[in-house]
Each structure stands twice: as C-alpha cells, then as structure tokens.
C-alpha positions in Angstrom: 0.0 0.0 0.0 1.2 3.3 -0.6 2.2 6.2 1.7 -0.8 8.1 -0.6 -3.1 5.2 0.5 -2.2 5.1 4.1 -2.8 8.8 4.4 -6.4 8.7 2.7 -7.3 5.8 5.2 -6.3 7.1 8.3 -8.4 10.7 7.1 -11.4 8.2 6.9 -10.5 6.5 9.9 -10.7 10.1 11.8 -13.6 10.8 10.0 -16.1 8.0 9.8 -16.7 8.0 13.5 -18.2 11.3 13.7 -20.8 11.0 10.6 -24.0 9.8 11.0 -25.6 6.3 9.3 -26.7 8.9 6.7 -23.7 9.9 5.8 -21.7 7.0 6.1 -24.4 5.3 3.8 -24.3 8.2 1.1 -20.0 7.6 1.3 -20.4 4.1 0.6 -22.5 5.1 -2.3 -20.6 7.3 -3.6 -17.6 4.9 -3.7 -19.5 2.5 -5.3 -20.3 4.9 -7.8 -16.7 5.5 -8.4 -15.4 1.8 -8.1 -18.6 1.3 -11.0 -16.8 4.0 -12.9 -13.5 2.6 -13.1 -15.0 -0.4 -13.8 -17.0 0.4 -17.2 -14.0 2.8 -17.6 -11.4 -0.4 -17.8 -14.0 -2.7 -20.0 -14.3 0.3 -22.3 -10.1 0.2 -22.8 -10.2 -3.1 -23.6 -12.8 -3.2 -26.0 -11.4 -0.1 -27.8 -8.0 -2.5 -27.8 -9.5 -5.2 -29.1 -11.4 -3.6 -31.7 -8.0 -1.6 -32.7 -6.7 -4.9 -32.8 -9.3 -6.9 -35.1 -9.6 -3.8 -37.7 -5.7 -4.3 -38.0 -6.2 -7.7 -39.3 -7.7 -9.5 -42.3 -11.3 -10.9 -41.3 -11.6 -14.0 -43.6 
C-alpha cells in the first residue's frame, strides 16, 4: 500500500466515527459509484483494444 493510500485511510478513519448512518451510507455510495466507474472505464479500454486490434487484421 502506498504512503498516498495510508494517508487517505487514516483521514477516513478520523472521520467515519463522527458521521451519522446517513452519511456513512451516502460515502459508501458514492464509492460505489466511483469503483462502477472505473469499472466500465477499464472494459471500455479493452474493447477499444480489441477492436483496434481486429480492424488491424484481415477478417476471412
């Protein structure tokens, strides 16, 4: 893990304590939201790649 990593953790780990079920629920949303993001984000790179790949070859 890095130093980055640690640091954003242990902000959360301050922080999560004092919010209310509310707003801890919204926070897990919201990095849902984000993990979904990266997610489609990634698939959409690789289908660009493969795509870029087929139109480079003969299709018989």
């Amino acid at each position: 893990m890095s130093e980055r990593e640690k640091q954003i953790l242990e902000t959360f780990g301050k922080v999560i304590p004092g919010m209310t079920e509310e707003e801890k629920n919204t926070l897990v949303v919201y990095g849902q939201g984000i993990a979904e993001g990266k997610r489609l984000a990634r698939k959409e790179m690789e289908e660009r790649a493969l795509c870029e790949k087929l139109e480079g070859k003969k299709v018989v």
